[in-house]
Each structure stands twice: as C-alpha cells, then as structure tokens.
C-alpha positions in Angstrom: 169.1 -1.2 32.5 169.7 1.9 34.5 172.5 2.9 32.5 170.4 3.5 29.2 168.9 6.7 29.1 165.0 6.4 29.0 163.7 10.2 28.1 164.9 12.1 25.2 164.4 15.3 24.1 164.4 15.7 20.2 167.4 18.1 20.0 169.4 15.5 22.4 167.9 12.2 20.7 169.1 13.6 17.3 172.7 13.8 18.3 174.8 10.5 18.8 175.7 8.9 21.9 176.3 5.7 23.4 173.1 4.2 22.5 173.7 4.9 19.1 177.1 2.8 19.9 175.0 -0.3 21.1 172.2 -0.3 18.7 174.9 0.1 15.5 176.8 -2.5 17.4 173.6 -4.8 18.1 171.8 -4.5 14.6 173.9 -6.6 12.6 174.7 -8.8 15.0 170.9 -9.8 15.6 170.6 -10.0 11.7 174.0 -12.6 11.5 172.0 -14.3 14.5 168.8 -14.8 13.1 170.3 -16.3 9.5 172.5 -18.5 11.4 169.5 -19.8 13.6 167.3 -20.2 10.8 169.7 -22.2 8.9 170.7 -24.2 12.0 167.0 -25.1 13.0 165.8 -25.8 9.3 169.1 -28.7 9.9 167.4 -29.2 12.8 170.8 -28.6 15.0 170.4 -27.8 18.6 172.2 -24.9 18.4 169.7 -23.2 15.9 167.3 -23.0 18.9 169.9 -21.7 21.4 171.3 -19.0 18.5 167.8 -18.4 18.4 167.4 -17.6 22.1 170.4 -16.0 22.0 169.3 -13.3 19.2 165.4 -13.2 20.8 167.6 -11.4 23.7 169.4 -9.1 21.7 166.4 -8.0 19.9 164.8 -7.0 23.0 167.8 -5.1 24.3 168.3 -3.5 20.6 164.5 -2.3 21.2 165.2 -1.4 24.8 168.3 1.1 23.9 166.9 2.9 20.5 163.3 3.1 21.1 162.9 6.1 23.6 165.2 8.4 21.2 163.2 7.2 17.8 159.8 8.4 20.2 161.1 11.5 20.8 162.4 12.3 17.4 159.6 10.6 15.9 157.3 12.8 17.8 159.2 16.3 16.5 158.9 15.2 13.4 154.9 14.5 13.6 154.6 18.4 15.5 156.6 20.0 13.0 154.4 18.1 10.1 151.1 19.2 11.5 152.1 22.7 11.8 153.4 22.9 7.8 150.0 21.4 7.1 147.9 24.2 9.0 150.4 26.6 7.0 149.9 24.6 3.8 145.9 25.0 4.5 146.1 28.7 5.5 147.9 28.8 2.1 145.5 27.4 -0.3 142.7 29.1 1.5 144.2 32.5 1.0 144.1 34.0 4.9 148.0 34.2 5.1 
C-alpha cells in the first residue's frame, strides 16, 4: 500500500486527507459486514463465512490507513500531557 502515507507528523495527522476519506468510508462498512456475517453464520449460510472474510480484510486495511496518524497524534497528546503535569507539580510545590 504505497499510496498510504506511513509517517505523520502531529500538526499534518491532525488535519484531513485522504485517509480520513477511506477510514470514514471503511468504518461503517466493516460494522454492516460484521452484523451481516454474524447473522449469516449463526443461519449457518455459506456466505456468513465469506462476508466474514470479506470484512476480516477490510479491518486490516481500516487499521493499515488510520493507525500511523492516531500514533502521531496520540503521541502529541501524551508529550503535551507530561509537560502540564511537571507544571501542575511545580505548581503545588510552590517553585514556579
């Protein structure tokens, strides 16, 4: 999947783009999927087991698009929370 951008920086992962596109247009679909192969395999229909395969795919891709832009903005988020706890503990210890 060379066409999926793999390294994000958290100013660029927080802005859309066409990854956003795929994963808003996967989600649901992998959602409809996995009801309609549940019900289909608790009937015990063939097809259950190939929705199934079908949405075990799309899951992977869905995981493969999104996942590099929540790591990046996932990884701000943890650097901007550690530095307003030092500040929070400079705080209640009185050297600010």
């Amino acid at each position: 999947m060379a066409w999926i951008k793999k390294t994000w920086t958290a100013a660029e992962a927080d802005n859309w783009s066409k990854e956003d596109v795929i994963a808003w247009i996967l989600s649901p679909l992998t959602y409809v999927l996995t009801a309609l192969s549940v019900a289909f395999m608790l009937l015990l229909r063939w097809y259950g087991f190939v929705l199934l395969a079908a949405d075990i795919v799309l899951l992977v891709v869905l995981f493969r698009v999104i996942d590099p832009k929540l790591k990046a903005i996932s990884e701000d988020y943890e650097h901007k929370q550690k530095k307003y706890l030092e500040d929070i503990e400079k705080i209640a210890r009185w050297e600010a």
